[in-house]
PQR file of N, CA, C, O and H, with PARSE charges and radii, in Angstrom:
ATOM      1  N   UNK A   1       0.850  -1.170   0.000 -0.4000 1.5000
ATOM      2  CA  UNK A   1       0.000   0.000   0.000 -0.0000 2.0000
ATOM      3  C   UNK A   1       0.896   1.233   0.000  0.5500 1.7000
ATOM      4  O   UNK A   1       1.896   1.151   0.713 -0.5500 1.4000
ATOM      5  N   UNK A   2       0.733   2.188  -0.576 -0.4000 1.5000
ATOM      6  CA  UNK A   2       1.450   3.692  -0.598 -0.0000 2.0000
ATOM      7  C   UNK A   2       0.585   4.586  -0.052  0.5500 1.7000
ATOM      8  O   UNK A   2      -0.641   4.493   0.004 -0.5500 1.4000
ATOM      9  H   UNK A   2      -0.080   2.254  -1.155  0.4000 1.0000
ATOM     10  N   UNK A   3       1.504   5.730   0.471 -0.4000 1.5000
ATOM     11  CA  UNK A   3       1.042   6.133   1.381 -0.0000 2.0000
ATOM     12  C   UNK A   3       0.590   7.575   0.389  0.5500 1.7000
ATOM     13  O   UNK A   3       1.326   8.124  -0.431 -0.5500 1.4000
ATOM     14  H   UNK A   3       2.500   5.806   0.425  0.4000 1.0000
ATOM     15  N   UNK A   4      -1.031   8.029   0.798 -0.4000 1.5000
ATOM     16  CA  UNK A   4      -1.261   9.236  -0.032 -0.0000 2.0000
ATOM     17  C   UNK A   4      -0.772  10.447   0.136  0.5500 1.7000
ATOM     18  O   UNK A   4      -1.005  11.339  -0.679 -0.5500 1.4000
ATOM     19  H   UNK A   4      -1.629   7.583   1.464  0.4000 1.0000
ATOM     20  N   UNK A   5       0.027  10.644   1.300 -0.4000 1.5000
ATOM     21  CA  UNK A   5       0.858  11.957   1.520 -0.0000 2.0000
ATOM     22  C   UNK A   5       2.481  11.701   1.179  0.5500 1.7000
ATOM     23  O   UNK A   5       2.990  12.615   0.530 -0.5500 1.4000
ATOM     24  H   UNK A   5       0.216   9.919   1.962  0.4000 1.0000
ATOM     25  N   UNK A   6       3.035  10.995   1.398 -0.4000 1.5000
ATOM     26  CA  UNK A   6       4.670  10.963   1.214 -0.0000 2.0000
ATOM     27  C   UNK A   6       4.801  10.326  -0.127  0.5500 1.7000
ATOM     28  O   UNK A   6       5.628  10.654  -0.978 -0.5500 1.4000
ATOM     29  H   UNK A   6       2.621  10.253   1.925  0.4000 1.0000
ATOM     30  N   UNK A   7       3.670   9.132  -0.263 -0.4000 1.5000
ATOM     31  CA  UNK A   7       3.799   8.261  -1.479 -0.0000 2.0000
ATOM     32  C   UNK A   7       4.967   7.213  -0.876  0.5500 1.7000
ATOM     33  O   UNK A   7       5.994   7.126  -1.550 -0.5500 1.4000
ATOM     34  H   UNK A   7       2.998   8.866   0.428  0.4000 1.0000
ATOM     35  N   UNK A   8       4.909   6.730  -0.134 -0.4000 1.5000
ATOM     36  CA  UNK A   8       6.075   5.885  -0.031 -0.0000 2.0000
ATOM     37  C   UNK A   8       4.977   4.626   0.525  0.5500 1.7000
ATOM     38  O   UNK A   8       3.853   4.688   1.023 -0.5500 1.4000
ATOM     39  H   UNK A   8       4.075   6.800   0.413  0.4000 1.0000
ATOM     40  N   UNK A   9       6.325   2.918   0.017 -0.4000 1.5000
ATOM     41  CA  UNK A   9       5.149   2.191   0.388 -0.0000 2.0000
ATOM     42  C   UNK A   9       5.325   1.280   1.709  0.5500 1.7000
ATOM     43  O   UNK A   9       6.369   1.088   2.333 -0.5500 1.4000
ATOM     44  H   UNK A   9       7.239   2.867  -0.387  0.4000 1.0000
ATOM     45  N   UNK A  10       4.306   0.876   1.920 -0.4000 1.5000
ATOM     46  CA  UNK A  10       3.848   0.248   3.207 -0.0000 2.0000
ATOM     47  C   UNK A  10       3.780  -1.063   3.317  0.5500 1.7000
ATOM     48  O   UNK A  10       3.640  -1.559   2.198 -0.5500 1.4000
ATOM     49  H   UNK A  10       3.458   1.033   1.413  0.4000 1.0000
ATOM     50  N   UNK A  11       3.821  -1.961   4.276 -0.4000 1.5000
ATOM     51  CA  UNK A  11       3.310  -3.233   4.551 -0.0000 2.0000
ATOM     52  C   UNK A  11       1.673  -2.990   4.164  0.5500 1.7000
ATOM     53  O   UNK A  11       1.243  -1.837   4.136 -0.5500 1.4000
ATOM     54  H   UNK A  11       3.934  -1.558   5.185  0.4000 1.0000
ATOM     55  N   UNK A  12       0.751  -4.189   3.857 -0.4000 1.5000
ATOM     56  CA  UNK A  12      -0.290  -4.396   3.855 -0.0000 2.0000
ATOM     57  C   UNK A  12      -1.300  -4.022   5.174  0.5500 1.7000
ATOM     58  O   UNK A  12      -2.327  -3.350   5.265 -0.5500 1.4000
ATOM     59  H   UNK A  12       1.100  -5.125   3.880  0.4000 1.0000
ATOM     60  N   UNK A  13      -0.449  -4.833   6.193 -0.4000 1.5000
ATOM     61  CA  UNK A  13      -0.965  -5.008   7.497 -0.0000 2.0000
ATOM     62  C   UNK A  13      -0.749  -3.585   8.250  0.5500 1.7000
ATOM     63  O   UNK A  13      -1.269  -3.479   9.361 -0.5500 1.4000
ATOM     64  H   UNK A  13       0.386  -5.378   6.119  0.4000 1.0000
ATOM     65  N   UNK A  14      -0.136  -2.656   7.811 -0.4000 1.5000
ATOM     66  CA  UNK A  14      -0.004  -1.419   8.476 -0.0000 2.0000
ATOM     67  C   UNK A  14      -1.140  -0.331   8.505  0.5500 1.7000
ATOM     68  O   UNK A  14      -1.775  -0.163   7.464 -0.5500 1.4000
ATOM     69  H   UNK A  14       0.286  -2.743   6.909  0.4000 1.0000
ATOM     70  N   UNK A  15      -1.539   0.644   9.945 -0.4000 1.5000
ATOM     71  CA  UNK A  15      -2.647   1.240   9.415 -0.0000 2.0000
ATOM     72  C   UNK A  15      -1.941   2.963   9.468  0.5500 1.7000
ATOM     73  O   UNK A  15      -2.762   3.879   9.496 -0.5500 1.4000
ATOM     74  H   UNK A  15      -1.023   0.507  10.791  0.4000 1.0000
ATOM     75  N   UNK A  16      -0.690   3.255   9.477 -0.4000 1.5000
ATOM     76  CA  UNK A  16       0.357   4.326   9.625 -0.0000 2.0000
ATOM     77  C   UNK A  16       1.439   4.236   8.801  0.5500 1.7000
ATOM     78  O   UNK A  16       2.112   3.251   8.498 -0.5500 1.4000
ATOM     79  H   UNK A  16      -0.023   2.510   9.454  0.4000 1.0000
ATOM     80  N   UNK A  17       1.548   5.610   8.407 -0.4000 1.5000
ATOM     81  CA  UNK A  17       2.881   4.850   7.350 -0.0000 2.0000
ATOM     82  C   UNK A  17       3.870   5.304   7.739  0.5500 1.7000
ATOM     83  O   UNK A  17       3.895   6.516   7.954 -0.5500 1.4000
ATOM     84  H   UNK A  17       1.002   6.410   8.653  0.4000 1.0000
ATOM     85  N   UNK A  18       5.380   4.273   8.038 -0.4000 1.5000
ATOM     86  CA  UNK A  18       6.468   4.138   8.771 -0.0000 2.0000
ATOM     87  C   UNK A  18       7.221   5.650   8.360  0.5500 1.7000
ATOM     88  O   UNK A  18       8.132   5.962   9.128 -0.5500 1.4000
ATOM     89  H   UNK A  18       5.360   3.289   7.863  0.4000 1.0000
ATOM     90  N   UNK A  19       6.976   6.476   7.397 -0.4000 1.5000
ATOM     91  CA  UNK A  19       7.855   7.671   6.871 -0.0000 2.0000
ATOM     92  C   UNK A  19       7.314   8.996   7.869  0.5500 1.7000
ATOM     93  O   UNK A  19       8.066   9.566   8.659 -0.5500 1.4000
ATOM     94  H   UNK A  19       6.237   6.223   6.774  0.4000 1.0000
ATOM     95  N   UNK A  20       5.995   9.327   7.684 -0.4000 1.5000
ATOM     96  CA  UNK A  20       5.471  10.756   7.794 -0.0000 2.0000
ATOM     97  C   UNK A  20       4.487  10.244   8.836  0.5500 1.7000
ATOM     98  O   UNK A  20       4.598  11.169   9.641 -0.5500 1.4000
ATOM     99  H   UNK A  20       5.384   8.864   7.042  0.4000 1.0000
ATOM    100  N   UNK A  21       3.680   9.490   9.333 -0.4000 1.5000
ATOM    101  CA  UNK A  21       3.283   9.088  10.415 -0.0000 2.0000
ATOM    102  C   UNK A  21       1.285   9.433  10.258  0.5500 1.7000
ATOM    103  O   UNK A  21       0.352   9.534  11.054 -0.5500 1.4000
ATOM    104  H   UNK A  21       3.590   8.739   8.679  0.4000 1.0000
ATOM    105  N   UNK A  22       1.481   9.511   8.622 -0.4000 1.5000
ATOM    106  CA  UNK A  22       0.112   9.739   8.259 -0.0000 2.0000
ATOM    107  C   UNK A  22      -0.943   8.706   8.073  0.5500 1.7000
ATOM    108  O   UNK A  22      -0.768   8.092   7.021 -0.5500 1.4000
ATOM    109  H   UNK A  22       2.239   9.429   7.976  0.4000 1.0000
ATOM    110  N   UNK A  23      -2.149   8.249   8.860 -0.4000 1.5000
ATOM    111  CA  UNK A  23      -3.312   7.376   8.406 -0.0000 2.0000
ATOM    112  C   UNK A  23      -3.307   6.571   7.201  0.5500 1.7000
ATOM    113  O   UNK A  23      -3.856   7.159   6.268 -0.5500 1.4000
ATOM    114  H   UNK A  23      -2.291   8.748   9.715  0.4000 1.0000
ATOM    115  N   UNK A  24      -2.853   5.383   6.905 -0.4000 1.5000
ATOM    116  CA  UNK A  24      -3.193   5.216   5.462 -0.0000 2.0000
ATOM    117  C   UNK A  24      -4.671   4.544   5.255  0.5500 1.7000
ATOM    118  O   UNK A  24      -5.185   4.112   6.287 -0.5500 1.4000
ATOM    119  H   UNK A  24      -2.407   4.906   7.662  0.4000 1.0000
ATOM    120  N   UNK A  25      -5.368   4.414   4.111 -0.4000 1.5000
ATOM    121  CA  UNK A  25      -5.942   4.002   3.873 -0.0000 2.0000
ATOM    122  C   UNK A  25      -6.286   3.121   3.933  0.5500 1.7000
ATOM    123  O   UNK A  25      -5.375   2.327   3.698 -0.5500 1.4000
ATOM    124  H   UNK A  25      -4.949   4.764   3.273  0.4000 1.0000
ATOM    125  N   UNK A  26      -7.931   2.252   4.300 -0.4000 1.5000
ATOM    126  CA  UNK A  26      -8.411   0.462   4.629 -0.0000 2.0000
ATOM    127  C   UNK A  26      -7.999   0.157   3.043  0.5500 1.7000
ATOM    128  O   UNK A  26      -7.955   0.830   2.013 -0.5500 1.4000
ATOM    129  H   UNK A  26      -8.670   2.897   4.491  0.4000 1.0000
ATOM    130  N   UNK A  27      -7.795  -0.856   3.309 -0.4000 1.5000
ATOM    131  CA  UNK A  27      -7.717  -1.726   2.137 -0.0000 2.0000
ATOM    132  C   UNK A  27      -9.377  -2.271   1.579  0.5500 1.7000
ATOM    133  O   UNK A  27     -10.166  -2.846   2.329 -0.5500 1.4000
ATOM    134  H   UNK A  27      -7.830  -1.403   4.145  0.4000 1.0000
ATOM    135  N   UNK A  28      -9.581  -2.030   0.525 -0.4000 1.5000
ATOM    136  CA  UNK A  28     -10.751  -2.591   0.056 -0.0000 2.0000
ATOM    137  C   UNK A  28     -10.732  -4.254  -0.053  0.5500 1.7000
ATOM    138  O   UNK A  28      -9.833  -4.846  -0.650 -0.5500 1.4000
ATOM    139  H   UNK A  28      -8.940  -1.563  -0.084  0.4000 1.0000
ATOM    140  N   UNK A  29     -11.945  -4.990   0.663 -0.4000 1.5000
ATOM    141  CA  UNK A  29     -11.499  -5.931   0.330 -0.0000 2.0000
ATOM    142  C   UNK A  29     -12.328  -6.347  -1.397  0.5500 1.7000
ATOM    143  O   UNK A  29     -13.311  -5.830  -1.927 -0.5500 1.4000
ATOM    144  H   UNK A  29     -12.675  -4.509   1.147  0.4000 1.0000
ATOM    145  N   UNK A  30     -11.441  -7.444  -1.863 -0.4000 1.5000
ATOM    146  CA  UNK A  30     -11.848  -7.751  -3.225 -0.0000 2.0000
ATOM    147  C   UNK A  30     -13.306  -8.734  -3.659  0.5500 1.7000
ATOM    148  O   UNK A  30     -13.263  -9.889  -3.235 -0.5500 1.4000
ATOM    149  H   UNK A  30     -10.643  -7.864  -1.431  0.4000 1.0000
ATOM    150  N   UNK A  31     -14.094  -8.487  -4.166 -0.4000 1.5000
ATOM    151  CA  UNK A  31     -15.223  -9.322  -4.546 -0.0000 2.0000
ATOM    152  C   UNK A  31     -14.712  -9.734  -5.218  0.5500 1.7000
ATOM    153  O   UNK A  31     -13.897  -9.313  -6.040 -0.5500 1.4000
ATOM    154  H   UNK A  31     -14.129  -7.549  -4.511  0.4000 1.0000
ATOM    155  N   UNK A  32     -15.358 -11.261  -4.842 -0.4000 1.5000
ATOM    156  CA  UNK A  32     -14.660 -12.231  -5.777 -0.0000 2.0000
ATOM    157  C   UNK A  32     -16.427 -12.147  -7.078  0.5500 1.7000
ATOM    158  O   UNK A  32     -17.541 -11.825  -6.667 -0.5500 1.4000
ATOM    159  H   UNK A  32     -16.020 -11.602  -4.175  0.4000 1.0000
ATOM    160  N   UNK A  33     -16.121 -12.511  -8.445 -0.4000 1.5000
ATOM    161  CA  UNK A  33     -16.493 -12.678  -9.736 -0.0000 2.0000
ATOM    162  C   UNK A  33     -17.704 -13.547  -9.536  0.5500 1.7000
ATOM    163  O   UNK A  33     -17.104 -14.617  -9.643 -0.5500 1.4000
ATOM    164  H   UNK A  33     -15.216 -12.773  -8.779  0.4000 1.0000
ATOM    165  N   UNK A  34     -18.914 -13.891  -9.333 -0.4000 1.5000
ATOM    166  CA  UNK A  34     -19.383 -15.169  -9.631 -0.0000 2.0000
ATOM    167  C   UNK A  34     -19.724 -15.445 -11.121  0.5500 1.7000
ATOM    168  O   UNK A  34     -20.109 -14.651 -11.980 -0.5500 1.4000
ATOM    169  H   UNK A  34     -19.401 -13.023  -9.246  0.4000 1.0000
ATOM    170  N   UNK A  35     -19.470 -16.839 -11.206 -0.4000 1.5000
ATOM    171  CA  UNK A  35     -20.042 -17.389 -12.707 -0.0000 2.0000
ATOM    172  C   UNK A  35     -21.506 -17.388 -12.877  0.5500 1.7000
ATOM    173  O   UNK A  35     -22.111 -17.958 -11.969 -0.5500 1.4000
ATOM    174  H   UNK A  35     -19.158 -17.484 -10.509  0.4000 1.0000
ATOM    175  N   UNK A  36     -22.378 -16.771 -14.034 -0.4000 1.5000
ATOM    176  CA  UNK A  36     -23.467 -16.942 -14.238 -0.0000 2.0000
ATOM    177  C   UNK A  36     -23.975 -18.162 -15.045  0.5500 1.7000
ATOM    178  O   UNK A  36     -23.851 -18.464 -16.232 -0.5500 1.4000
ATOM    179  H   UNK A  36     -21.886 -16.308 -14.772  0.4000 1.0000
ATOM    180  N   UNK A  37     -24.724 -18.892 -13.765 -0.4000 1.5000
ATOM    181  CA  UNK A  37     -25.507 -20.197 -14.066 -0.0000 2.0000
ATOM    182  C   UNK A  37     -26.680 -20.257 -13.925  0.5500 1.7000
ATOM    183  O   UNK A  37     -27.208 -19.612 -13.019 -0.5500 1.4000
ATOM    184  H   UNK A  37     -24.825 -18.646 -12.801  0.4000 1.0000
ATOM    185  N   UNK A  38     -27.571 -21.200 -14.944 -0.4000 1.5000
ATOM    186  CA  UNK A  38     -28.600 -21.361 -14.970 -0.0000 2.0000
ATOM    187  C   UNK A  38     -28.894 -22.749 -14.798  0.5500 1.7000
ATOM    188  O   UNK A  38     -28.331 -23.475 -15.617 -0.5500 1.4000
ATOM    189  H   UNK A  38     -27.143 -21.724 -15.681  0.4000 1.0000
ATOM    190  N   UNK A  39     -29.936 -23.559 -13.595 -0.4000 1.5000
ATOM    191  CA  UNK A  39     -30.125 -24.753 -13.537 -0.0000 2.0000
ATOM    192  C   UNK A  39     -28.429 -25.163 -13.202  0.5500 1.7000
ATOM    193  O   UNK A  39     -28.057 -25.769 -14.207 -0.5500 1.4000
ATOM    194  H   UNK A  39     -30.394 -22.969 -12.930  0.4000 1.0000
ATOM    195  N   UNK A  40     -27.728 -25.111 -12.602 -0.4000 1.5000
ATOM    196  CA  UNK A  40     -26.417 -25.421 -12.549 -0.0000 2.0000
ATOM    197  C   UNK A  40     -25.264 -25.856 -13.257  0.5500 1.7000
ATOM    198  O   UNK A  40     -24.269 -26.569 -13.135 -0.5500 1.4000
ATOM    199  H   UNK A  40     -28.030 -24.619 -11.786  0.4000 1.0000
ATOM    200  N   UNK A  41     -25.935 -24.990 -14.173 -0.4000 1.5000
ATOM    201  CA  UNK A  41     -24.395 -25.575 -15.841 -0.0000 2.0000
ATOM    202  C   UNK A  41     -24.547 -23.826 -16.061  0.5500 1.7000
ATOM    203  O   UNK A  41     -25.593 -23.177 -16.051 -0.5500 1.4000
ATOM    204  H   UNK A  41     -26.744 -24.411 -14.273  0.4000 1.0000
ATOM    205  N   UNK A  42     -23.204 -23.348 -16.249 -0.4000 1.5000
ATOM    206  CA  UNK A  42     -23.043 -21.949 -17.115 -0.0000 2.0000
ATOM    207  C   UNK A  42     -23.392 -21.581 -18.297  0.5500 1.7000
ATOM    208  O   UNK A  42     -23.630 -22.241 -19.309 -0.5500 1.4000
ATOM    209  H   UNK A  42     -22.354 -23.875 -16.257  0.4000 1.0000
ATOM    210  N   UNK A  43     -23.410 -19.963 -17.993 -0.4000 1.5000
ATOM    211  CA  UNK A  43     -24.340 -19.916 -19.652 -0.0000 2.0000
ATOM    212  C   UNK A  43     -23.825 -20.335 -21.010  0.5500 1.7000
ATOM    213  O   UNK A  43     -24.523 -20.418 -22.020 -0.5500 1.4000
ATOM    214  H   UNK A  43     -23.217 -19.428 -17.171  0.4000 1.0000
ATOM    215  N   UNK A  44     -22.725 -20.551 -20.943 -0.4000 1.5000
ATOM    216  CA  UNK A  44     -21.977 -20.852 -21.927 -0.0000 2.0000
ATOM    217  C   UNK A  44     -22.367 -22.090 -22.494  0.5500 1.7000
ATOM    218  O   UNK A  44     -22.485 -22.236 -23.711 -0.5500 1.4000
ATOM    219  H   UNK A  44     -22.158 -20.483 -20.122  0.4000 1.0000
ATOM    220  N   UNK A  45     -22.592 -23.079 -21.581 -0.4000 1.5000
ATOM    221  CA  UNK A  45     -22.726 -24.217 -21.826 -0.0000 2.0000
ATOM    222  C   UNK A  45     -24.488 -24.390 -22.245  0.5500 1.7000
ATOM    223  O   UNK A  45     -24.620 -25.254 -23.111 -0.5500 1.4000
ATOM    224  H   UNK A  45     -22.495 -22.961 -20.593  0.4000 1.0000
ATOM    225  N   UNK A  46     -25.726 -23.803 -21.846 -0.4000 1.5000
ATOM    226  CA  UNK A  46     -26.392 -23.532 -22.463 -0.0000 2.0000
ATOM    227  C   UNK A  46     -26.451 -23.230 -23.804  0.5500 1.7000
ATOM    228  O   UNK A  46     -27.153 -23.940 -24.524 -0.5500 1.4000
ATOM    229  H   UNK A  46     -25.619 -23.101 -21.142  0.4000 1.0000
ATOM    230  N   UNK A  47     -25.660 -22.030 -24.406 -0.4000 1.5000
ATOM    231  CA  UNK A  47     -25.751 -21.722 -25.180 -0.0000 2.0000
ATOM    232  C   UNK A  47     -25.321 -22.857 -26.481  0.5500 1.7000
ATOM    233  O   UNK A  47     -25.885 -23.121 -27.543 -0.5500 1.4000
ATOM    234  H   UNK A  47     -25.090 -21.453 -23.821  0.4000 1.0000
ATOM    235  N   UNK A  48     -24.237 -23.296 -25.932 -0.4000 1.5000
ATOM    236  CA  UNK A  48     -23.412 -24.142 -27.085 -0.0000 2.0000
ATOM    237  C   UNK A  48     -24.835 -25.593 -26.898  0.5500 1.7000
ATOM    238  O   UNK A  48     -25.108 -26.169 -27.951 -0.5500 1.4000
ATOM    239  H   UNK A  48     -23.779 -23.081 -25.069  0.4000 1.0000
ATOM    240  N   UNK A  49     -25.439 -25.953 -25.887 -0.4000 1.5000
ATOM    241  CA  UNK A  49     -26.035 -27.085 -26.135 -0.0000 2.0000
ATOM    242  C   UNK A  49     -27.644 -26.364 -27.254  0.5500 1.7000
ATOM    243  O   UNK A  49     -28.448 -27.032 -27.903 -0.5500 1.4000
ATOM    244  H   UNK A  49     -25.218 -25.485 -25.032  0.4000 1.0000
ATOM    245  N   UNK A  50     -27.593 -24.997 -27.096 -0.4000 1.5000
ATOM    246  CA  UNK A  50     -28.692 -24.496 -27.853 -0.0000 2.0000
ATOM    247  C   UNK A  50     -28.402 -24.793 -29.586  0.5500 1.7000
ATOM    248  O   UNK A  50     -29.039 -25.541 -30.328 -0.5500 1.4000
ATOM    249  H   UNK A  50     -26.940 -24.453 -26.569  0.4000 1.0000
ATOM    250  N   UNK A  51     -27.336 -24.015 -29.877 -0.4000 1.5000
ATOM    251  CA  UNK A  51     -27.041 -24.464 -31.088 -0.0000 2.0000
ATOM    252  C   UNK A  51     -26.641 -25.480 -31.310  0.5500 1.7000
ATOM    253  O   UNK A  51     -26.470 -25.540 -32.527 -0.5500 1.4000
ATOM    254  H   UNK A  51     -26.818 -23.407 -29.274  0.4000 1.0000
ATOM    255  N   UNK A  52     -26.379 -26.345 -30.863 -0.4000 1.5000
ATOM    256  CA  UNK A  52     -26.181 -27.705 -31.113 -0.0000 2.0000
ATOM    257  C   UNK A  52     -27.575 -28.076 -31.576  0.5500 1.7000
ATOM    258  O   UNK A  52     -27.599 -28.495 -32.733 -0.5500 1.4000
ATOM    259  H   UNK A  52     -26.518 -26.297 -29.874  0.4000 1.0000
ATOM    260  N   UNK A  53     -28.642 -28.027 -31.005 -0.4000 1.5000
ATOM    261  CA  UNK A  53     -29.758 -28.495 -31.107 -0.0000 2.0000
ATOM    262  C   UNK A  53     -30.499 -28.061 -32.413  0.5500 1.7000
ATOM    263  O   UNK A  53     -31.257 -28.700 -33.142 -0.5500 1.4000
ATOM    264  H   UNK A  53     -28.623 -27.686 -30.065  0.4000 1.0000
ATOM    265  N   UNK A  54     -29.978 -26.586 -32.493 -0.4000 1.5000
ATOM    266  CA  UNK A  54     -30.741 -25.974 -33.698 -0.0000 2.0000
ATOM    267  C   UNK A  54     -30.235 -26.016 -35.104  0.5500 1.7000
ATOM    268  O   UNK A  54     -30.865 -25.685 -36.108 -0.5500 1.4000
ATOM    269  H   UNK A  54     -29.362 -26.066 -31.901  0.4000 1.0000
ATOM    270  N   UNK A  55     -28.700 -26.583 -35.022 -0.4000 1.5000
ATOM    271  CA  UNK A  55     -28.366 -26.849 -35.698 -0.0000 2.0000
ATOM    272  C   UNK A  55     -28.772 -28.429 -36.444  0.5500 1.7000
ATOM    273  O   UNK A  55     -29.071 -28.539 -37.633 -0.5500 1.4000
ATOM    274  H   UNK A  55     -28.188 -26.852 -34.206  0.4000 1.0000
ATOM    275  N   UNK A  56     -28.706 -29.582 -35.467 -0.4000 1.5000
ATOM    276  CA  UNK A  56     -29.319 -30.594 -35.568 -0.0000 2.0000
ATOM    277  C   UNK A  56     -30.698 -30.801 -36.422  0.5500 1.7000
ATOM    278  O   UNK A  56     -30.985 -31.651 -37.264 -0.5500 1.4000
ATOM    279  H   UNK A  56     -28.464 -29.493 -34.501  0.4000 1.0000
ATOM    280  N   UNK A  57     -31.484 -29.644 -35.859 -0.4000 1.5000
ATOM    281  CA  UNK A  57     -32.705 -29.679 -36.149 -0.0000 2.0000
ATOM    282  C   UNK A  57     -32.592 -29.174 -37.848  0.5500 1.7000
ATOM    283  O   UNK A  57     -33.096 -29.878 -38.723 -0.5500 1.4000
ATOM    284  H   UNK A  57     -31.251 -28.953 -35.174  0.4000 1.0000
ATOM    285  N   UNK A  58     -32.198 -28.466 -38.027 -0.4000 1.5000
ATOM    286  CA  UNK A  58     -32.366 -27.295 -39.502 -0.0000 2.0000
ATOM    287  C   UNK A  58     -31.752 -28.554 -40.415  0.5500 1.7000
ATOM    288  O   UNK A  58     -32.377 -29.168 -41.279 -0.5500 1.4000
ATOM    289  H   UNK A  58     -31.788 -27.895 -37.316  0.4000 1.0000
ATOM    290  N   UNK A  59     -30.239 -28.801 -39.964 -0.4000 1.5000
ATOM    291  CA  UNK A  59     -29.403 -30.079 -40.312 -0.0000 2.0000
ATOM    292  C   UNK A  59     -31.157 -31.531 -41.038  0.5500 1.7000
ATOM    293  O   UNK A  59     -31.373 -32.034 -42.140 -0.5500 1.4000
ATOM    294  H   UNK A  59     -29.731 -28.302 -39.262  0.4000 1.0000
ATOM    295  N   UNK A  60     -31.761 -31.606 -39.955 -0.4000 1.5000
ATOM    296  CA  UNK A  60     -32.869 -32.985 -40.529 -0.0000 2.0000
ATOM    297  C   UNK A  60     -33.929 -32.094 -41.408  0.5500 1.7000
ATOM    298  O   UNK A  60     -34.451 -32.439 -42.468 -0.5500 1.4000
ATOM    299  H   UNK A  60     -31.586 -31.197 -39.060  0.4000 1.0000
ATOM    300  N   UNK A  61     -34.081 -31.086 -40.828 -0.4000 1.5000
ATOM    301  CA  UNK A  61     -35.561 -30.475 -41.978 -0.0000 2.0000
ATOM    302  C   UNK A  61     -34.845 -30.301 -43.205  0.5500 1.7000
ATOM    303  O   UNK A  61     -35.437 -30.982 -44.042 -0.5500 1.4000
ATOM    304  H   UNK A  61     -33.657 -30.806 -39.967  0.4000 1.0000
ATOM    305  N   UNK A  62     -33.681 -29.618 -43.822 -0.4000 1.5000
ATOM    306  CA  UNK A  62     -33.374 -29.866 -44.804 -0.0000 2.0000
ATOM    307  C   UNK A  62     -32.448 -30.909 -45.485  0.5500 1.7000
ATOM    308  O   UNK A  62     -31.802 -30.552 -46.470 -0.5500 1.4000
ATOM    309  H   UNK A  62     -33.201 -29.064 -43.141  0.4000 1.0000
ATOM    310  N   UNK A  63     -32.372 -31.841 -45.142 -0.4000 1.5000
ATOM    311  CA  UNK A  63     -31.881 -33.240 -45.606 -0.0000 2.0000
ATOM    312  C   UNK A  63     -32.845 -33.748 -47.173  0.5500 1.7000
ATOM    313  O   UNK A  63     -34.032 -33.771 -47.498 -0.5500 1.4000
ATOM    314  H   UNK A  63     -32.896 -32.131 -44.342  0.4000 1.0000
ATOM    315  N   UNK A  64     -31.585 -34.084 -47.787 -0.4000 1.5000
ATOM    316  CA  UNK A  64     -32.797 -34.365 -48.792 -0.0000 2.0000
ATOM    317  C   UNK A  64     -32.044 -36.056 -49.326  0.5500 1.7000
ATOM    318  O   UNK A  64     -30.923 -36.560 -49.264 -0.5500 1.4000
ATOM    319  H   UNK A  64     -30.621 -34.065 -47.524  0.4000 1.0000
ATOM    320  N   UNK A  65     -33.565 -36.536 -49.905 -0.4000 1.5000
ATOM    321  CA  UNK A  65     -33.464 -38.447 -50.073 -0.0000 2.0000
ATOM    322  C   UNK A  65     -32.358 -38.347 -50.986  0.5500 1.7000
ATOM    323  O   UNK A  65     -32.164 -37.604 -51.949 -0.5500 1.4000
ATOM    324  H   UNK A  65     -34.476 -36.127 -49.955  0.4000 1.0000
ATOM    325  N   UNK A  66     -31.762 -39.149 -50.529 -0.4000 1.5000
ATOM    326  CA  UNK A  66     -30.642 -39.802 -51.287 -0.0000 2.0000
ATOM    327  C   UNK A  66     -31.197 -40.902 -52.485  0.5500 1.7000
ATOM    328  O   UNK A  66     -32.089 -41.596 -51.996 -0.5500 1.4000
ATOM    329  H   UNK A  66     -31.920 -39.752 -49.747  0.4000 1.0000
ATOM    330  N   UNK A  67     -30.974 -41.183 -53.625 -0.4000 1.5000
ATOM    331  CA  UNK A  67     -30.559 -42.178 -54.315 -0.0000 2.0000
ATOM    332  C   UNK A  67     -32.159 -42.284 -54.755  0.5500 1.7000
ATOM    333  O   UNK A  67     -32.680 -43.392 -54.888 -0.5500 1.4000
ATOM    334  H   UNK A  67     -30.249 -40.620 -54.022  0.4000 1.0000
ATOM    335  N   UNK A  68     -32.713 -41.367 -54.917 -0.4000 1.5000
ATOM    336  CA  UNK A  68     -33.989 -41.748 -55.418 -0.0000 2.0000
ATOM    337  C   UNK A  68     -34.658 -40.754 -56.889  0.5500 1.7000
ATOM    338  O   UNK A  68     -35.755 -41.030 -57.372 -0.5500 1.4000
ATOM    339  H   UNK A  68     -32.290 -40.467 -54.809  0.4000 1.0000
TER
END
């Protein structure tokens, strides 16, 4: 952490900074990211099983007879 008056840096765990004897700043703590899921598989994986399907599907409606 650096300190906003001297600019010099600090241990993490410090709440004074060892130079000028000024307050430093809390540390923010970090949010962690969550993955967006639906029914417990990610959207990603939705998606790819979507086109899979629609592809499949379009894939049989336009199929045309062989050998006839």
């Amino acid at each position: 952490m650096t300190c906003t008056k001297c600019n010099t840096w600090n241990p993490d765990d410090k709440t004074y900074c060892w130079r000028c004897q000024a307050e430093l700043p809390k540390p923010q703590p970090k949010v962690e990211k969550k993955a967006r899921t639906f029914a417990g598989l990610p959207t990603w994986m939705w998606l790819a099983m979507a086109l899979i399907f629609i592809a499949s599907f379009f894939g049989q409606c336009f199929m045309l007879p062989v050998g006839q």
